[in-house]
N, C-alpha and C positions, 0 to 999 in steps of 0.2 A: 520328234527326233531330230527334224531339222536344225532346229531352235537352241536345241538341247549341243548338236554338234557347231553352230556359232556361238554359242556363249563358249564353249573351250577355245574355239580359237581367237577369242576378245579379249585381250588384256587389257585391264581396268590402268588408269593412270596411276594410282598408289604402287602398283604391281611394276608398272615400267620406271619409276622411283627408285624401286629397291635395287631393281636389273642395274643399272645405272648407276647406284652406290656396291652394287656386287662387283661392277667392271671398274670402278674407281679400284677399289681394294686390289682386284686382278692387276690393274695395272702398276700399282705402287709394288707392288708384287716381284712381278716385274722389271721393276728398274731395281731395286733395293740387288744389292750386292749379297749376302745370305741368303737369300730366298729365290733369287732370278733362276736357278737352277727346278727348280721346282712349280715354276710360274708354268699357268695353260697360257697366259697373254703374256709373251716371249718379251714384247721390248726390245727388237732387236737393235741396236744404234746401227743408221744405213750411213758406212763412210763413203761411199758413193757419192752420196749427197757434199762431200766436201768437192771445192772447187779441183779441177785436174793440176796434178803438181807439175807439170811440164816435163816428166819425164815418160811421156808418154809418145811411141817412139814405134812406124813402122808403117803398112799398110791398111790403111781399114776398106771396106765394102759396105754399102746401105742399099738396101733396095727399099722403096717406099711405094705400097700399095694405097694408091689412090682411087678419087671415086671412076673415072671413066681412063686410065692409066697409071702406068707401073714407071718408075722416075728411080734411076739409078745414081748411086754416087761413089766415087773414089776420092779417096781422102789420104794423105802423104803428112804424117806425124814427123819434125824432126825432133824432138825432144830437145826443143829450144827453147822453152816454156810455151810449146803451142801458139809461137809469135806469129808462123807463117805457112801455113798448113795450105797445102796444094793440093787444090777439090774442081774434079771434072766432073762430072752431071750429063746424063741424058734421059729425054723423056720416052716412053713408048707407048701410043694410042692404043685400047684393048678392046677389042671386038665385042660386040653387047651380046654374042653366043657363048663368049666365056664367062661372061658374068652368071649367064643364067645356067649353064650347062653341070659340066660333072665337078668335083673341085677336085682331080685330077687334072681335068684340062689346064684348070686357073693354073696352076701348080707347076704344070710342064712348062705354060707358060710366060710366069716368071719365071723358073730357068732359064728359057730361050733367051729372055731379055737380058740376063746377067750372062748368060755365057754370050751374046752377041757383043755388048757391053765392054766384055774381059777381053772379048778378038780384036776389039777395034781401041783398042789402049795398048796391046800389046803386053798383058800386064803378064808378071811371071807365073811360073806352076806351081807354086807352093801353097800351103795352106792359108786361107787368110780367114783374118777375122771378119766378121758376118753381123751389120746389124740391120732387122729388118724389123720394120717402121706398120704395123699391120692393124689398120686404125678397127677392130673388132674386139669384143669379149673375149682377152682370154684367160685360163688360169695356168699361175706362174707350174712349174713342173720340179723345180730347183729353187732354194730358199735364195742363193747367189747368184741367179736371176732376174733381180729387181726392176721392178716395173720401172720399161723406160718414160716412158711420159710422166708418170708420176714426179719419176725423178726428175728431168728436167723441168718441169713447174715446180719444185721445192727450189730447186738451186735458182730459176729464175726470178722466184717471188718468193723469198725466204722465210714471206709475215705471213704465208699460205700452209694451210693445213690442206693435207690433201689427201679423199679419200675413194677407196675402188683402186681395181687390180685390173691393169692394163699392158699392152704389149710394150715393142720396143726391146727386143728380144735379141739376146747374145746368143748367135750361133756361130758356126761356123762353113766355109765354103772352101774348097780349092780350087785351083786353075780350071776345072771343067763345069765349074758351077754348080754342083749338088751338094744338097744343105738338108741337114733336118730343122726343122723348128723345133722349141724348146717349149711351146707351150698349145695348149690344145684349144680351140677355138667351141665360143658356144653360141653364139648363132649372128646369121650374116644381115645386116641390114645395109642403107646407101644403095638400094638396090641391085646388092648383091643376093643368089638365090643358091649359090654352087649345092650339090648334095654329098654325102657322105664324108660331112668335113666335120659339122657338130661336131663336139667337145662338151668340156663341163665348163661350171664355173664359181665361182666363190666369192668371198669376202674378205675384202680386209682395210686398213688403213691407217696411216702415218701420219705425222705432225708435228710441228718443229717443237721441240722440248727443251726448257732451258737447261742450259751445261752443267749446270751443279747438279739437276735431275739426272744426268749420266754420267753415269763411272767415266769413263774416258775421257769425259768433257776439257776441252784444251783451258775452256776460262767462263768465269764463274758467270760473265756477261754475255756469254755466247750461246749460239743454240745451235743444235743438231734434230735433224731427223729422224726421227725413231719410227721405224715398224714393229707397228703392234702386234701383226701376227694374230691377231684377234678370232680368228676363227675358230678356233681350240677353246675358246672361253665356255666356259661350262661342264670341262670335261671331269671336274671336281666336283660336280653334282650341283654346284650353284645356283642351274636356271631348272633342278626337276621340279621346281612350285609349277611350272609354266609348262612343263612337258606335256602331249598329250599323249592317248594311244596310237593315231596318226603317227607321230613324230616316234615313236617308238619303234613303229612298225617300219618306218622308213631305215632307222637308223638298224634296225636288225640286217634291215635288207642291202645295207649299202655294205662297200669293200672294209672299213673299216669302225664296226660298230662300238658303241663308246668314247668314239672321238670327233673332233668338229662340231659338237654339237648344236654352238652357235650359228656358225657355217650351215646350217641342216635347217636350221630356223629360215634363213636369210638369205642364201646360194639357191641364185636361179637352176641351179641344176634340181636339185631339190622337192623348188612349190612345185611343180606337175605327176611328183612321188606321190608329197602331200595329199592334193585333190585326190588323188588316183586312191587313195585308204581310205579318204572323207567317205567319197561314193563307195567305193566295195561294202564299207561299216551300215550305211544308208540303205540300199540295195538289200544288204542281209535284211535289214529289219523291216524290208517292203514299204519302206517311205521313198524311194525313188524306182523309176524304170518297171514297175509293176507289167507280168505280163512278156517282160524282155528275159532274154539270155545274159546273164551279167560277167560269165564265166571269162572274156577278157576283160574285164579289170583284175582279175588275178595276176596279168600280165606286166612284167616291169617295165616302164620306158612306151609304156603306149599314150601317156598325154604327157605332151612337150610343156613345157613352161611358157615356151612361145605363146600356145594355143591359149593357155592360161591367161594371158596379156594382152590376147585377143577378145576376149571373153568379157573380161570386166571392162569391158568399153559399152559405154554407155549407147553409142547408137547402134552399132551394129552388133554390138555381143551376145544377144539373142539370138540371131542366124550364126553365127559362130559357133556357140555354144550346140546348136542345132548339129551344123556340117562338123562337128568333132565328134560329137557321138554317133552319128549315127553314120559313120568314119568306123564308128567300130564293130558294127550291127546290133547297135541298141537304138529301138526304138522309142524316143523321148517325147514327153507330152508337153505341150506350152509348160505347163507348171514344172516339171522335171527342167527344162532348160534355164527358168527364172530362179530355180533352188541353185542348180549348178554356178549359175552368176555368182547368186549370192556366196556360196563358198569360197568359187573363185576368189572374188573380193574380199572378203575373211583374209584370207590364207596371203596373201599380196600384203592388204593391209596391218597385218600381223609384222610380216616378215619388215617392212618399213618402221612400224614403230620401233621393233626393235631393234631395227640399225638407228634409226635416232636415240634410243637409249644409247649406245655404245658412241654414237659420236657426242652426244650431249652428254657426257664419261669424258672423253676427249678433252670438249672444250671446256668443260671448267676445270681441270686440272690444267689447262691450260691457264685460265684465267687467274685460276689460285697458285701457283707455282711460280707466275708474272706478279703475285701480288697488285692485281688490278679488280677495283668497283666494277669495271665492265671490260670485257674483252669484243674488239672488233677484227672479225679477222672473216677472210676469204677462203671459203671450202672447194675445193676444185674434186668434181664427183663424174664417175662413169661408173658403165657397167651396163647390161643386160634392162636390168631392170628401172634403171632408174631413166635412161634413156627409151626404153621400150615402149613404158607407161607414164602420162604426166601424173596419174592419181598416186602412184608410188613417190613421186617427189613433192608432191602438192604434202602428202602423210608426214614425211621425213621433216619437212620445214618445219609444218604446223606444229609436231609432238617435239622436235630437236627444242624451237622456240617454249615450247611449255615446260621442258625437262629443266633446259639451262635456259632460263631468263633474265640472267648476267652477263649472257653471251651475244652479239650480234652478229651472225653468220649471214654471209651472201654464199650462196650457192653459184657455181660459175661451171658448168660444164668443161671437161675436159677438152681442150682443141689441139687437135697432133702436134705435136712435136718436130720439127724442120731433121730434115737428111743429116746437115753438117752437126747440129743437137744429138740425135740419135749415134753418129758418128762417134763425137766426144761420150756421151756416156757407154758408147760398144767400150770404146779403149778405157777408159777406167773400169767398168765394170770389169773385163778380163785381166786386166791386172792386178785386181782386187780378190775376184774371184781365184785365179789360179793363185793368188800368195796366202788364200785363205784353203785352200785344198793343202798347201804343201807343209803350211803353220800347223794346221790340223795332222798329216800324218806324222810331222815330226814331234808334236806333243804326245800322240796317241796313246803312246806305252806308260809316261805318264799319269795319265785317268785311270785312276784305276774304280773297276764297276763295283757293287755292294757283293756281287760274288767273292770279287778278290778279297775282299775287306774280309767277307767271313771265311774264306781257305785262309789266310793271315793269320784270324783269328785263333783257328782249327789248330796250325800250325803251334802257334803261341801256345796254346793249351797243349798238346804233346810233348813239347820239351818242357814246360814249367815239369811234367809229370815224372820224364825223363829226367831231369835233373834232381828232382825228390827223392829217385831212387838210389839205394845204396849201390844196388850192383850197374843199376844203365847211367849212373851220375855220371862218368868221364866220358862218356860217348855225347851226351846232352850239349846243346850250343848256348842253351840260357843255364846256366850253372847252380839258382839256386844256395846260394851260401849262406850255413847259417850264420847268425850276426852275433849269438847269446846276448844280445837282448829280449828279456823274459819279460818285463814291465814298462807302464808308459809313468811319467810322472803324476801324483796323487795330491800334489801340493804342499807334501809337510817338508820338500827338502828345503834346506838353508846350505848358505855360505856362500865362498867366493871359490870360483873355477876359473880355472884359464881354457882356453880351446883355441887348437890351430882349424884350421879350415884349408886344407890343399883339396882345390877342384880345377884348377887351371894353370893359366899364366899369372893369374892371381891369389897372392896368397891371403888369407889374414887372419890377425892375430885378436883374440878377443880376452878380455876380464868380465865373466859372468859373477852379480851379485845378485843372488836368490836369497830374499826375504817374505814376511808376514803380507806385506805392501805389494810384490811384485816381483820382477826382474827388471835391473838395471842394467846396463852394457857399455861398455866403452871398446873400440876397436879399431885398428889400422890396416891398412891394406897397403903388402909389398908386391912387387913386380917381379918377379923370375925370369931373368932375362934367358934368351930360346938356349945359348951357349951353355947355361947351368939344366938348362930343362932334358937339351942332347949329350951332356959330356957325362960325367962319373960320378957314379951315389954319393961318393964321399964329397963334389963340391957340393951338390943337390942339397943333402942332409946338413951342412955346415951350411948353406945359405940361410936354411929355414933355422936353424940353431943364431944364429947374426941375425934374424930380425927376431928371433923373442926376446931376443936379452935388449936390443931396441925399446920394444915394447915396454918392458920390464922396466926398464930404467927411465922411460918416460911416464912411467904411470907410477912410479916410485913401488914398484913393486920385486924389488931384485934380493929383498931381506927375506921373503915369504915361501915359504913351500906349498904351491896349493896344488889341489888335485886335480890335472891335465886331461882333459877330452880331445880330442885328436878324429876329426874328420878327414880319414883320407879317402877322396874317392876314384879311387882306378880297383880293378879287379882284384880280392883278396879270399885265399881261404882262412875264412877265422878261425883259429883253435881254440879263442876264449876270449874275455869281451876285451882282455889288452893285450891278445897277438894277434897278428893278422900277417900272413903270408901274403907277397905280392906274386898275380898269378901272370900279367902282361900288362904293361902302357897301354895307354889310349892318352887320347885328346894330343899329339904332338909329343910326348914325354917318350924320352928314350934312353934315360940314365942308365948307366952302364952297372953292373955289379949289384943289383935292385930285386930283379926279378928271382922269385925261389927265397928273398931272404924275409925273415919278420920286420915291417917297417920300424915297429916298437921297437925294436933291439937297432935298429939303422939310428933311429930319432937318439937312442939313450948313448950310443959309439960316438954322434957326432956331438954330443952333450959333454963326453969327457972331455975328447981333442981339443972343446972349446973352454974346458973347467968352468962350465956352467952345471953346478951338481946340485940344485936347486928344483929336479926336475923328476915330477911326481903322476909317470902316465898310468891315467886308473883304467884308460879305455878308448879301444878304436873305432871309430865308427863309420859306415859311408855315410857320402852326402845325401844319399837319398835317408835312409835311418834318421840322421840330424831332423830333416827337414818334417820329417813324419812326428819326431820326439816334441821339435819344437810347436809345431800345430796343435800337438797333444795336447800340451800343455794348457790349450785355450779353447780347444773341442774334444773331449773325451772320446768321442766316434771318430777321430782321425787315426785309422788302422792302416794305411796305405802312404807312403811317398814316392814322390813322383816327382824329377827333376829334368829339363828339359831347357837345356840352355849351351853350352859349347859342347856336351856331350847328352846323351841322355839315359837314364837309371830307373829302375822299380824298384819298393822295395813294400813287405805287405806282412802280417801276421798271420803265419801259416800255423792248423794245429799238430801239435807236437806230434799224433802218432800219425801224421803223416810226412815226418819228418827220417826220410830214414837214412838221412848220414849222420842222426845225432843221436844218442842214447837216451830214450824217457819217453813216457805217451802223455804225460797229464800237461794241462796248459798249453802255451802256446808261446811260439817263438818269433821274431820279425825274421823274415827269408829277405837277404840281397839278391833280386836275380840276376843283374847285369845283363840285363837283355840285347845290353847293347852288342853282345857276341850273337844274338839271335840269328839264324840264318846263314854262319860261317861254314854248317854241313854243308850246304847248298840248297835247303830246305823254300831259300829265297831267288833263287838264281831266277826265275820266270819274271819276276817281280823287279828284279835288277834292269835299266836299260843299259845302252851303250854310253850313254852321258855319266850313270855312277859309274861305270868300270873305266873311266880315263879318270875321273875323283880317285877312285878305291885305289888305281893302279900307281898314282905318284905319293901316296902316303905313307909314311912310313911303315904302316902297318898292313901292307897289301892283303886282301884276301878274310881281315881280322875286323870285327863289329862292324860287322856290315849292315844290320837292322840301327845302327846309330849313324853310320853312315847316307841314310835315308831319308834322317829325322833332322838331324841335333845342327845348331848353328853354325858347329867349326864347318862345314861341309855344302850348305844349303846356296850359299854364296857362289861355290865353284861349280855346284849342277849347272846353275842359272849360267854363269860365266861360258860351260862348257856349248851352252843352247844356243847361248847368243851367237860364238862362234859359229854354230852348224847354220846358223842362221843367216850371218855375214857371208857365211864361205856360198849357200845357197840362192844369194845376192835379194835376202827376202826380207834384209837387215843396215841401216846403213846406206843404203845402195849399191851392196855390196864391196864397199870401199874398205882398203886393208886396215883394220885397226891396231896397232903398233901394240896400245898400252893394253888391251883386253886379253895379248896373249899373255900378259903377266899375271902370274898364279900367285892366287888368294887378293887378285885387285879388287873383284865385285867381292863385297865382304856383306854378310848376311843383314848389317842393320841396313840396307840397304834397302832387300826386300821387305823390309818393315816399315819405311819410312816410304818405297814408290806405293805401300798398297794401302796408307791411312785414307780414310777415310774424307774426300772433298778435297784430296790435294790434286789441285790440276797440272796439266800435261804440259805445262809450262814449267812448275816447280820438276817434274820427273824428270824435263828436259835438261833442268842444271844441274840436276845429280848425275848426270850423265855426260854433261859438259866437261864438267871435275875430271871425270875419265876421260876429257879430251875426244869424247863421240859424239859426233855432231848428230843431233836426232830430230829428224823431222815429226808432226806431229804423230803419221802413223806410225812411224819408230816406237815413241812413248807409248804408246798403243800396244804395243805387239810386248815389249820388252815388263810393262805392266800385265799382259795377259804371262808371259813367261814364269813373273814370280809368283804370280799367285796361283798356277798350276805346281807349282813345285812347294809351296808352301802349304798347300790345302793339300796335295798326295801325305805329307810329312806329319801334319794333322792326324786325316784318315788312319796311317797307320799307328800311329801312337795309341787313336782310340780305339782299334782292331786288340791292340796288344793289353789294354786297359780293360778291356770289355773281356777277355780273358780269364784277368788276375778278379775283375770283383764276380764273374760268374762264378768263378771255381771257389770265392771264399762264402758264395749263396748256401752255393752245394756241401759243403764242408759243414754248411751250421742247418742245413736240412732249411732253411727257409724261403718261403714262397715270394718276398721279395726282401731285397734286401736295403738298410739304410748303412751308408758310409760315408765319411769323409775323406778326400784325397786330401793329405798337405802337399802343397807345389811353389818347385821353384825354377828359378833359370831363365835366362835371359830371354830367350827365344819365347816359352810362355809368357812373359810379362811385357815384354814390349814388343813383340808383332801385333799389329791391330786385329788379327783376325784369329789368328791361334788358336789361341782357349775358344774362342765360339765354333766351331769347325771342329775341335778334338769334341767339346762337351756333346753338340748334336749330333754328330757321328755314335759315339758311346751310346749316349740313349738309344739309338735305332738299333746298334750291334748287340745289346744287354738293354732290356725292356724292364724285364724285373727288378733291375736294380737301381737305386734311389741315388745319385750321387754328386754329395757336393763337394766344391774345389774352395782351399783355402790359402791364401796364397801366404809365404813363408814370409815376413817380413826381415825379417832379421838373419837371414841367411841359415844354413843348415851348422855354422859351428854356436850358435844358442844352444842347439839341439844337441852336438856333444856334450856342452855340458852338464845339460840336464841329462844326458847317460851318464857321465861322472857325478851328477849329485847323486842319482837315482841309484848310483853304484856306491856310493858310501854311505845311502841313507842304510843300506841292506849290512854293508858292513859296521854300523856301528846306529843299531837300534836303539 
């Protein structure tokens, strides 16, 4: 049974291979920008580790417990670039009763020393910051807590990896000197004995990562420090090849089961759980303790890890092993104490090979990522365990050396960190920290969780139902309009069509020529300036009438009467496929005399005025319809359009007898639903921050498409815009310095957020996009103003595919099918050229609709291809 429970805890070298290509993958994971969110091994970039920007600016405090006294510091920041920083220091000899005694005592008496300290400085009564230098095990308590020594050996030796979780701890103090610590201590060595201080402890570690490996990286050449966070590795089920009963039994019993797992392997808090199930498991099956009462090892937390490390020592860990059990009133026999060893030793040396899988993880990504034959680099290591016992680092070398054998690591023991060190990183860490508490609550409303996404979705789905119906349609916020389009094209149309395209500031004008061979296109694109966009239908309509007969006459087609496709897309009730009533502007349009009338009849009014009577409209169509007709065209499964670009639109093939603003049950008709009115009940109001409502509230359209308001490009610009400012004003931006140009609206213009969030463009390039606006951005600026767009671009995402995930559930359910295949045609700016968009809409959708199969087509040729194939497809019928 022995034998039997050390072969489970021996992992074979092939076995610590795979571990090590598991945590490669976790880590890649990790850094990759889609997936980071989803990583157990976080990656977190520590900007800490960047050098302090000089704006660091005030009092600090350091108390530094050392081995036979407590060594106080005041440190006077002027935020001058830390040129000349004013540090008074004193020592205070500590009684060798406090070392041994309570660690209350210890505790009181660094207090005394700090408030003796603060009497004889004269220093004020306000709060000060607190770093204290506490050369023991501890684990961090707060992720924005970052191990100070750690960190000061990354910034001091840059070419150093460095790993284990140590103090150096931001807290805080006021004029009377009481302090909590921020992290919990696990056990005392240097000859310290105090009691009732233990703590836990864990695992983790960092390494400098080349900059192109991290998003934020300022330059492609540079490198930053990355925390791993690594203790979570596993929690994806990764390492259950390796899991034992033991380790199961632990993890039932700990505060948080199913998590940490690796941390559970490796965290001296941990191996004295472990032993403690070895034996209870042993015991049962009367291979240990025979004779004895085993009934405390039921017991949690009765063999320390300490004891553990005491144990597997070779000269004395037999009397050790002795004086711990029978510590508990188990009477052990030589051979019970020589098994206990043995475990011990198991369990220890387990837990090290596995930290050298994870650091030999480490070092050859690091090696591979430096594109180097061999990597030589210094590992700077504490902790518990590794300091405790030489055989646990003796393990770590030997298995790290045989994991990565492209690597040359030195192993270099962690050595404290100096007062005025500790000092510098208290102040950047708290200025880090608190600008990372206040970035966080003010994105917060932003994030939105997979709840909100499916009430969104919920949401989406009662007004699509809502607007279906005849009697609840005018109550409804998504409208539902039918389009009478009945068919998708079949291939037999021929001829030549012309097609407008009005979806914006941009107009254009196309000649569709549909043959045996193809479709061939030719096309111009006018400008509408804002003046014809805000003033009166009649110059609106005469504009667009002045640039066809353009067209016309530069394509030599002013002799011809062909049949007209007409994509308008703003809000319409179709009465039939060549009228369409305008129901209200979007996207900036606010022509006068427009709304309530048929554009068709507006289009043919400003075709006389201009005696262009050459003009043959067979059909209107939106741009979402266009866009879905023209995918058709080239996927027979494209039942859905979907346009996301300065505004954004659905539009989908609902069946007829659920159609009940329109007369008929058989077949099936394409539904506009303009969703972009989604939410204008107030259906969205929770989901709205304060940032859209200073957007919504200067638009023309206050109060009006407010789900496009969320989404679509014209808008995405001014959230960001409006962030930054909160951002500025909160001095957590900038330096909070007044930015003159950022209070001008629509400055930050959406390709912006497209271009700061491609992929590998460093914080150098983001910085001169922000130049251009005259904002001088240091590198954390780039930083923060990069995390801003792409919280506001990934929410805009999410809900897009909230609303999508909708439209293809409900057309599942419609055709009674278990899953469903469809194609989206899609267009618009915003989908086509943000880097990240379509990947964030698509995996969101798949998580929100499972069932459903669904691919994205992207519209090449704009959505006025696509009237015209509503015009051929409409005269193929008229004239068989």
């Amino acid at each position: 049974q022995v034998q039997r429970a050390l072969l489970a805890l021996t992992i074979p070298l092939e076995m610590l291979q795979a571990v090590k290509g598991h945590m490669l993958q976790a880590m890649r994971k990790g850094l990759s920008r889609q997936t980071h969110a989803q990583a157990n091994v976080r990656m977190l970039p520590t900007y800490i580790c960047s050098t302090p920007d000089g704006t660091e600016k005030g009092d600090l405090l350091v108390v530094e417990l050392c081995q036979s006294h407590v060594r106080t510091l005041w440190m006077t920041l002027l935020g001058d670039g830390n040129q000349s920083p004013q540090v008074t220091n004193k020592i205070f000899d500590m009684p060798g009763d406090i070392m041994q005694g309570k660690g209350e005592a210890l505790f009181d008496f660094i207090a005394q020393c700090v408030r003796q300290f603060l009497a004889g400085i004269n220093s004020p009564q306000h709060r000060l910051p607190l770093g204290f230098v506490f050369p023991f095990s501890c684990r961090q308590t707060r992720l924005d807590k970052v191990s100070g020594a750690t960190l000061s050996r990354c910034h001091l030796l840059p070419s150093m990896s460095s790993l284990g979780s140590r103090a150096g701890l931001v807290t805080e103090a006021n004029g009377s000197a009481t302090c909590s610590p921020q992290a919990e201590l696990i056990s005392w060595s240097k000859g310290f004995s105090c009691s009732d201080v233990e703590g836990k402890d864990g695992t983790n570690s960092c390494f400098m990562a080349e900059a192109q490996q991290v998003e934020m990286a300022e330059e492609t050449s540079g490198r930053m420090c990355v925390n791993t966070e690594w203790g979570c590795f596993g929690d994806d089920g990764t390492l259950s090849d390796i899991l034992t009963p033991y380790d199961q039994c632990v993890d039932q019993e700990s505060s948080n089961p199913g998590e940490k797992r690796f941390e559970k392997l490796v965290g001296s808090l941990y191996l004295g759980e472990i032993v403690r199930h070895v034996l209870t498991a042993l015991a049962a099956e009367k291979a240990l303790f025979i004779g004895s009462s085993v009934t405390i090892l039921g017991t949690k937390g009765v063999l320390k890890t300490q004891q553990v490390l005491e144990i597997i020592d070779n000269e004395e860990g037999m009397a050790k092993a002795r004086k711990a059990l029978e510590a508990l009133g188990l009477r052990p026999s030589e051979r019970d104490c020589c098994r206990v060893q043995q475990i011990c030793r198991a369990v220890v040396s387990r837990a090290a090979a596995l930290c050298a899988a994870g650091l030999a993880a480490v070092l050859s990504h690091m090696c591979q990522s430096r594109e180097l034959e061999q990597l030589v680099v210094n590992v700077g290591v504490d902790g518990e365990l590794y300091r405790g016992h030489t055989r646990f680092g003796e393990i770590l070398q030997s298995v790290t050396g045989l994991l990565a054998p492209e690597c040359m690591a030195t192993f270099l023991p962690s050595v404290d960190g100096t007062g005025r060190g500790a000092a510098m990183v208290t102040a950047v860490a708290l200025r880090l920290a608190a600008h990372r508490h206040e970035v966080d609550q003010l994105l917060a409303p932003l994030r939105l969780s997979r709840a909100d996404l499916e009430r969104v979705q919920a949401l989406m789905r009662r007004e699509m139902e809502l607007g279906l119906g005849r009697e609840s349609n005018t109550n409804a916020s998504v409208r539902m309009l039918p389009t009478y389009v009945r068919g998708t094209p079949d291939g037999t149309e021929r001829g030549e069509f012309l097609a407008l395209d009005l979806g914006g500031t941009n107009f254009r004008v196309l000649v569709v020529r549909v043959s045996q061979d193809g479709i061939r296109m030719a096309s111009e694109i006018y400008v509408i300036p804002t003046t014809v966009t805000q003033g009166t239908g009649e110059a609106l309509f005469d504009h667009i009438i002045e640039c066809i007969m353009d067209f016309q006459l530069k394509q030599n087609l002013m002799e011809q009467v062909l049949p007209l496709g007409f994509t308008f897309s703003f809000p319409c009730q179709q009465l039939g496929l060549d009228k369409a009533v305008l129901l209200s502007w979007t996207k900036g349009f606010s022509a006068s005399g427009c709304v309530g009338q048929d554009v068709v009849q507006l289009l043919r009014e400003a075709a006389q005025r201009k005696q262009h009577l050459a003009l043959k409209v067979v059909a209107v169509v939106n741009d979402t319809v266009g866009t879905m007709m023209s995918c058709g065209y080239d996927d027979p499964k494209c039942e859905i359009g979907l346009i996301v670009g300065t505004g954004t639109n659905a539009c989908y093939m609902e069946e007829m007898q659920n159609v009940g603003t329109v007369e008929g049950e058989q077949g099936r008709m394409c539904i506009n639903m303009e969703w972009g009115a989604f939410g204008d009940n107030g259906c969205l109001d929770d989901i709205f921050t304060d940032f859209d409502r200073l957007v919504d509230e200067k638009t023309i359209n206050a109060g009006k498409q407010r789900f496009e308001k969320l989404i679509s490009g014209m808008y995405l610009g001014e959230i960001v815009r409006h962030i930054l400012l909160a951002l500025v004003e909160k001095q957590l931006l900038f330096r909070g310095k007044p930015c003159p140009k950022l209070q001008t609206r629509d400055i930050f213009q959406t390709k912006f957020l497209s271009t700061i969030e491609i992929d590998g463009l460093g914080l150098r390039q983001v910085r001169s996009i922000l130049q251009d606006l005259e904002l001088q951005a240091s590198f954390e600026d780039s930083v923060l103003v990069r995390e801003v767009c792409q919280t506001v671009s990934l929410r805009a995402a999410h809900l897009c595919a909230a609303g999508l995930a909708a439209v293809v559930e409900k057309m599942r359910e419609n055709r009674g099918l278990a899953q469903l295949a469809v194609t989206v045609g899609v267009d618009g700016t915003l989908y086509k050229l943000h880097p990240r968009f379509s990947q964030h809409l698509q995996q969101m959708l798949r998580d929100l609709a499972p069932n459903c199969t669904v691919t994205f087509l992207q519209s090449e040729d704009g959505s006025g291809k696509g009237a015209a194939l509503v015009a051929a497809v409409a005269c193929r019928g008229a004239n068989p």
